[in-house]
N, C-alpha and C positions, 0 to 999 in steps of 0.2 A: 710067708711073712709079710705084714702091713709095712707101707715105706712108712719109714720115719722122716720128719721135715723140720728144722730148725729157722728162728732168725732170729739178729743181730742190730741192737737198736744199739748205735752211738749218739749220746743226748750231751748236753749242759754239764748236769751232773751225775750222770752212771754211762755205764755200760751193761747193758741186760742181753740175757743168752734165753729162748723160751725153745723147748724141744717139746715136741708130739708127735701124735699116732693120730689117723683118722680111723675109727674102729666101730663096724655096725651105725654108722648114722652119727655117730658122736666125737670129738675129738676129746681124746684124751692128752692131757699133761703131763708128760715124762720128766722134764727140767726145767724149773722158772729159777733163773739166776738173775743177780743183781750186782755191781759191783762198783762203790762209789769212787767217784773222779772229778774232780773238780777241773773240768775242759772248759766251762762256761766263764770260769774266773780268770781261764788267760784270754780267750778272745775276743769278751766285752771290757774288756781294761785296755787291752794291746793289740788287739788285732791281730796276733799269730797264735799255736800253741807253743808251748815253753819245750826245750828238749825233754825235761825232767819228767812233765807231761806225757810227751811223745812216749817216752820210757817206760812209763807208767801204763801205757792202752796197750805196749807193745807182751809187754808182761801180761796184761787180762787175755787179749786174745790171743796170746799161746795159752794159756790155762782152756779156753772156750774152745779152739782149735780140737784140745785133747778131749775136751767132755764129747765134740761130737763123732770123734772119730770111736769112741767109745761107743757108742750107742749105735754105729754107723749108719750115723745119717747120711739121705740119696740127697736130698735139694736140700738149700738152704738161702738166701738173702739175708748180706748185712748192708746196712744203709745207716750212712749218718744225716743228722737232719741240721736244725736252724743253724747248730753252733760252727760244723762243718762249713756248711751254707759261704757263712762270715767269714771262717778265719782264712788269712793271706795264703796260709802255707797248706792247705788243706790237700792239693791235687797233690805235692811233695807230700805229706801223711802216707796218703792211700795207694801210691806206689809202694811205697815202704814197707804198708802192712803186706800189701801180696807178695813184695819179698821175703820180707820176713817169718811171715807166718802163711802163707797159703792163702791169706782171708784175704777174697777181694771185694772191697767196700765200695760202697755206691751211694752217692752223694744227690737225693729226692729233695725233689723242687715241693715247696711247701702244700701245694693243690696235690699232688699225689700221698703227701704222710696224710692228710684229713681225707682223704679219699679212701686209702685204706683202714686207716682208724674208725671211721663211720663204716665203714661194712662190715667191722669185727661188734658192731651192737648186735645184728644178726644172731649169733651164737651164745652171747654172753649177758642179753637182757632178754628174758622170757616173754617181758611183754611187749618185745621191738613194735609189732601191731601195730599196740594203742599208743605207742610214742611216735610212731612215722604222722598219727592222724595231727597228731596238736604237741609240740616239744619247740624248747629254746636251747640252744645246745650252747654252752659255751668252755670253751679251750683255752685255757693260758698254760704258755708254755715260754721259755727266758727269752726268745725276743719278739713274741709278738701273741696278740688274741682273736681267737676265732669266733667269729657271732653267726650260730645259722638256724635256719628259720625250718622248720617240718609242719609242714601241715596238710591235710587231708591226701597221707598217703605220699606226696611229694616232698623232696626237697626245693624250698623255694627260693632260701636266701643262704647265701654263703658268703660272709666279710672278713679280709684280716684288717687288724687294726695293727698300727704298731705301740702296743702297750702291753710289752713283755716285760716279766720279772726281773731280769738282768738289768734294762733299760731303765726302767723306772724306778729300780733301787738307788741309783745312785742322785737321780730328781731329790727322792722321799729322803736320802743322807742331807742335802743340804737344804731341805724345807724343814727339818728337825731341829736344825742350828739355827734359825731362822726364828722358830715358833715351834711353842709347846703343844700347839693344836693343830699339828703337821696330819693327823687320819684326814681334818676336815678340809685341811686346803691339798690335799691329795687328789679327793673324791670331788673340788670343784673342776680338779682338771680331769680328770675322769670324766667329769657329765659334758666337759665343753666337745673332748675329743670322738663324743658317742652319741648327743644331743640325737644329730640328724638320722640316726635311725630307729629313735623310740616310737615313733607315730606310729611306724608301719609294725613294731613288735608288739604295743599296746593291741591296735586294731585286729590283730589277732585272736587275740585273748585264749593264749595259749595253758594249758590245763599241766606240762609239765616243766619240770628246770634240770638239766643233764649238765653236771660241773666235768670237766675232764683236765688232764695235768697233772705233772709231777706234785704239786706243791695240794693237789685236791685229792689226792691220796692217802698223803702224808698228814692233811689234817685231818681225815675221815679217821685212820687206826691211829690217832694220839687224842684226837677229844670228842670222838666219837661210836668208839668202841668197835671200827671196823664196820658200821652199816649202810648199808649201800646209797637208803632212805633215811635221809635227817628231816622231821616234821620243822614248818615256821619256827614256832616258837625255840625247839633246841638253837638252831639256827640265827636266831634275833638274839638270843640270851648272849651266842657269841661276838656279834654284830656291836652289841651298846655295849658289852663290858671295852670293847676295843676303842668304843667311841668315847666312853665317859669315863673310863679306867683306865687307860692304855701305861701307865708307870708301870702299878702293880701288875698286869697282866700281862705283862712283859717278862715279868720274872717268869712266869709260872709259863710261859709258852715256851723260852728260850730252855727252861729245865728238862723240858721232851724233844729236845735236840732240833727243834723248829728254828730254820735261821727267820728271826723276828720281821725283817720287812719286806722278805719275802710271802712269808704271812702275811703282813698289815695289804701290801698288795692284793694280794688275793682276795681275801674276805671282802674287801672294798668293790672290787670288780666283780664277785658273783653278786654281794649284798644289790648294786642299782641294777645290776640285769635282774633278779631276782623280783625285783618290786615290778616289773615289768609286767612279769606274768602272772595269770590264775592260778598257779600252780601251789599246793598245798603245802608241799617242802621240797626239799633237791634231793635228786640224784646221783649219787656219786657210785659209777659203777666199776667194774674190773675190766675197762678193755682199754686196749690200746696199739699201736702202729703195729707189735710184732705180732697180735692177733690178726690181725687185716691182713700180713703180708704172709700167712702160713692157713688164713682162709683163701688166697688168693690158688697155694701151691695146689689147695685142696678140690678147688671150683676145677681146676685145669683138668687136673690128673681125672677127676672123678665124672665130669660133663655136671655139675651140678646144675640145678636149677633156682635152689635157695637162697641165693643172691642179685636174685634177678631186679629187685626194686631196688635193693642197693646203685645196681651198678646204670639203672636209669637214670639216676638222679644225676647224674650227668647233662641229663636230656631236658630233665626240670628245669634245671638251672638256665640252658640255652633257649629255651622258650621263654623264661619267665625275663629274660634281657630281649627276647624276639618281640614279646608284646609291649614292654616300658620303650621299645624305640616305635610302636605302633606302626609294625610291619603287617602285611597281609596274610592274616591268618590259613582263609583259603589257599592262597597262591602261593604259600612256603611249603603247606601242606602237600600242594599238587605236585612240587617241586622236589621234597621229600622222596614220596611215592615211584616220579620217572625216573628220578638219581639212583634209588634202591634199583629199583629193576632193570635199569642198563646195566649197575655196577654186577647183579649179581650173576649176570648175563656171559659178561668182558671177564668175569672172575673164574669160569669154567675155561678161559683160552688162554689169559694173562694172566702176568704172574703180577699180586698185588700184597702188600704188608697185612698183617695181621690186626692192626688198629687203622685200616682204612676206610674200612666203613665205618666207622664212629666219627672218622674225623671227616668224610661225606654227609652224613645223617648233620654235624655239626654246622658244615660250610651251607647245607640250604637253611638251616634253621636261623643261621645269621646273615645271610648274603643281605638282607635288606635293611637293616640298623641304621646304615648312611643315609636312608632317605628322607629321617626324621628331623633331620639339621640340612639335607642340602638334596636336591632333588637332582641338579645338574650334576653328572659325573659322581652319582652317589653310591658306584661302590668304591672308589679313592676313600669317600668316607667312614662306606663300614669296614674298609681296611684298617683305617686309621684307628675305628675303633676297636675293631676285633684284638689288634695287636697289644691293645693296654688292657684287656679286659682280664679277670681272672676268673677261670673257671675248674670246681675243682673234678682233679681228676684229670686232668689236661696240661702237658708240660707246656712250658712257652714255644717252644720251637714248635711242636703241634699249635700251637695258638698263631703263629707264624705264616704255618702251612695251610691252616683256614683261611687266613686273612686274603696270604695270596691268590689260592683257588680263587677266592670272591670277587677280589681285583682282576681275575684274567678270562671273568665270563664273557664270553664272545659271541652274546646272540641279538647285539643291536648293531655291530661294525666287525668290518675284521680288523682282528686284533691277533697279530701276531706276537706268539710267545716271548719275553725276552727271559734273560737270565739274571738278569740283577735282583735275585730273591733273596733280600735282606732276612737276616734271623734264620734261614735254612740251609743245613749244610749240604755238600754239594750231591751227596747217595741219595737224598731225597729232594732233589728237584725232578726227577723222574714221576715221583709220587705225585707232585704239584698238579705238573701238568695232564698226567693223565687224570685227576680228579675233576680238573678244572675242564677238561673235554665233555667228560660227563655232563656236569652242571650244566655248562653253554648248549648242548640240547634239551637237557630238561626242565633248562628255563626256555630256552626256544619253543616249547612245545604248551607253553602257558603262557606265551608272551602277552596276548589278549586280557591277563588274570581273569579268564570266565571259565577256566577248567573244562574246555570245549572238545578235547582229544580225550580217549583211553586207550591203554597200549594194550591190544591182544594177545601178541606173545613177539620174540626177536628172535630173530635167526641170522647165528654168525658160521660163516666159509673161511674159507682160505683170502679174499679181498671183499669181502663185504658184510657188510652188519646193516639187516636189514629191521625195522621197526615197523610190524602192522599196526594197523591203528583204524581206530572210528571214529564216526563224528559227526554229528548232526545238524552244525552249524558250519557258516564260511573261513575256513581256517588259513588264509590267504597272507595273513599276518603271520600268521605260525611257522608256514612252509617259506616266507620271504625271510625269517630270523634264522630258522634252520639252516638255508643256505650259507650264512655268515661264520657256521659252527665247522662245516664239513674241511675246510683246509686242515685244518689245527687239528682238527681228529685224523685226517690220513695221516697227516704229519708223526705223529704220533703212536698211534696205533698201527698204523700201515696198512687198514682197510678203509671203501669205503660208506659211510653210513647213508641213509638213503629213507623215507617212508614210502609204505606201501598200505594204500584204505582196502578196508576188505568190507 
């Protein structure tokens, strides 16, 4: 029997139950439930959810509880997103559900729901391709919108905005009292808060437009007859009647159970991304978070491979901030390459987390950021910046955990470890430091940036980790930075590291 895998979207307004099978190459759709709740309307008013509320979710997922126990499903993830996120009482909720009901909810930091939502296009747009080469993706969702850039195969831009439908309904309510021509003084605040990233979206000239969100669903099957592709002109017909008819079309929207300004929102923000691109009409397709996170259970279980660009684009993203800070391409590169192969070296004798290497591949690709604003003492800086930076697919406390690595490379001074690692809890400070041992040799070993060593092979014993190496030029710098690294690795490791030219 195929395992069965469910998840558990808690949003704004529903609670969605989605159950499959992975069968022959294909996932199939057992149960796509829906179940409307209005959570979004206690937490962007008041900042808590309401008991009546509570009451209310507690009631769905015992019903969802039973549909999976029915089916009997092996894995499952439920996760609540933005609305969660916000509200006060949210950690008091999600104890409660697991009491209550079994389900225990998991509360994703906004870079992991887009993270998983973009890898579920994989499965559910045929032409994923030709959309990775040249696409505008854009996500509104009730507190906030996603702006990201695909192109040649890469994800290159990924922004939130905060211009969510929750937030800016309540703007649009008192610009309406104001003026009758509330679309247009809407859409000037729209273009002030978006201005500075039309250049680089223009410059593109990207071929398609990918709408994603509750509310780009909800208008596709009510004035669009459920297609995935709405050509310009359907699209503009909607666009001007909102702009030069909005009374009458008001009637006729709110008749299809559209709450209207959340619409007017909408239309407004795909309409100027829209004009952005070359693209012929939008896309409004069928995927979303619990797609991602039951592609996720699927990649695991199965060793997949078809998710492999997806789950790059991680990587996109950290080079495409490596070269806007105009770091050394070579020498991040070189830097890259020794961190890989010591890590994967120390990983046959240590025990190391499961997202370690990523958040290694991460910490060389950004250790040098700081150096673009301050050369003295500039990894303080690419701390400083690492730590505000969003990347998606990356929680904050991993963002934390790069930062520090970066801060604690040790191959110009010694620099002994300290413990004051801000943003990371205390099970991974282990992690820190051993990543950051790493790095401080394998920047060591480029100290020069002229890429003058190559690693042969390493041989780790019982008290030593030894690194052969070659070299053709005077590595004298190299071997004097190394020395600076080796405390902090016995320390740590409790062998010790050493080169050896062959």
């Amino acid at each position: 029997m195929k395992p069965i895998y469910a998840a558990i979207d808690i949003g704004a307004n529903s609670i969605k139950l989605k159950i499959v099978e992975y069968s022959s190459g294909n996932i199939v759709i057992i149960e796509d439930l829906a179940k409307e709740i209005a959570i979004g309307e206690d937490v962007y008013q008041k900042g808590v959810i309401d008991h009546q509320t509570v009451k209310e979710i507690l009631k769905i997922l015992h019903y969802f509880k039973s549909v999976m126990d029915a089916y009997e499903v092996e894995q499952y993830r439920a996760v609540g997103t933005s609305v969660l996120r916000e509200a006060t009482n949210a950690k008091m909720l999600v104890e409660m559900l697991k009491i209550k009901t079994g389900i225990e909810v998991e509360i994703i930091e906004d870079s992991i729901e887009k993270f998983l939502t973009y890898k579920s296009i994989r499965d559910f747009m045929p032409n994923y391709r030709d959309l990775r080469k040249s696409s505008l993706v854009v996500e509104i969702n009730s507190g906030s919108c996603d702006v990201s850039i695909y192109h040649r195969n890469h994800l290159i831009k990924n922004e939130e905005i905060k211009l969510g439908t929750k937030n800016l309904k309540n703007i649009l309510i008192e610009m309406e009292q104001r003026t009758v021509n509330y679309p247009e003084v809407l859409s000037e605040l729209l273009e002030t808060r978006t201005s500075h990233m039309w250049q680089d979206i223009q410059g593109k000239k990207l071929k398609h437009f990918i709408c994603l969100g509750g509310e780009a669903k909800l208008i596709k099957q009510q004035l669009f007859s459920g297609d995935d592709h709405v050509d310009r002109e359907a699209f503009k017909t909607i666009y001007n009647r909102l702009i030069e008819d909005h009374r009458t079309f008001r009637y006729e929207i709110e008749s299809k159970q559209i709450n209207w300004y959340e619409f007017v929102i909408s239309i407004l923000i795909y309409n100027m991304f829209f004009d952005l691109t070359q693209a012929e009409g939008i896309m409004i397709p069928d995927i979303s978070l619990r797609d991602g996170i039951l592609a996720d259970f699927i990649e695991s279980d199965y060793k997949l491979s078809r998710y492999t660009a997806f789950n790059n684009d991680i990587y996109s993203l950290a080079w495409n901030i490596s070269k806007r800070y105009r770091s050394s391409e070579a020498h991040v590169k070189a830097l890259e390459s020794y961190s890989l192969r010591i890590f994967k070296s120390l990983n046959l004798h240590f025990e190391f987390g499961e997202r370690d290497e990523m958040l290694l591949r991460l910490s060389s690709i950004l250790h040098e950021i700081g150096k673009y604003t301050r050369l003295k003492d500039y990894l303080i800086t690419s701390y400083d910046k690492i730590i505000n930076l969003s990347v998606l697919g990356v929680t904050q406390e991993e963002l934390c955990i790069i930062a520090h690595v970066c801060r604690l490379i040790s191959s110009s001074e010694t620099k002994p470890f300290d413990f004051e690692l801000d943003g990371v809890s205390e099970e991974n400070h282990g992690t820190v430091f051993k990543l950051s041992c790493i790095m401080s040799i394998a920047d060591a070993l480029d100290k020069g940036k002229r890429q003058k060593i190559s690693i042969d092979s390493i041989k780790i014993t019982d008290d030593r980790m030894t690194i052969y190496i070659r070299h053709q030029e005077d590595i004298t710098l190299e071997e004097i930075s190394f020395e600076y690294t080796i405390q902090n690795f016995i320390n740590t490791f409790g062998i010790l590291p050493e080169l050896k030219e062959i």
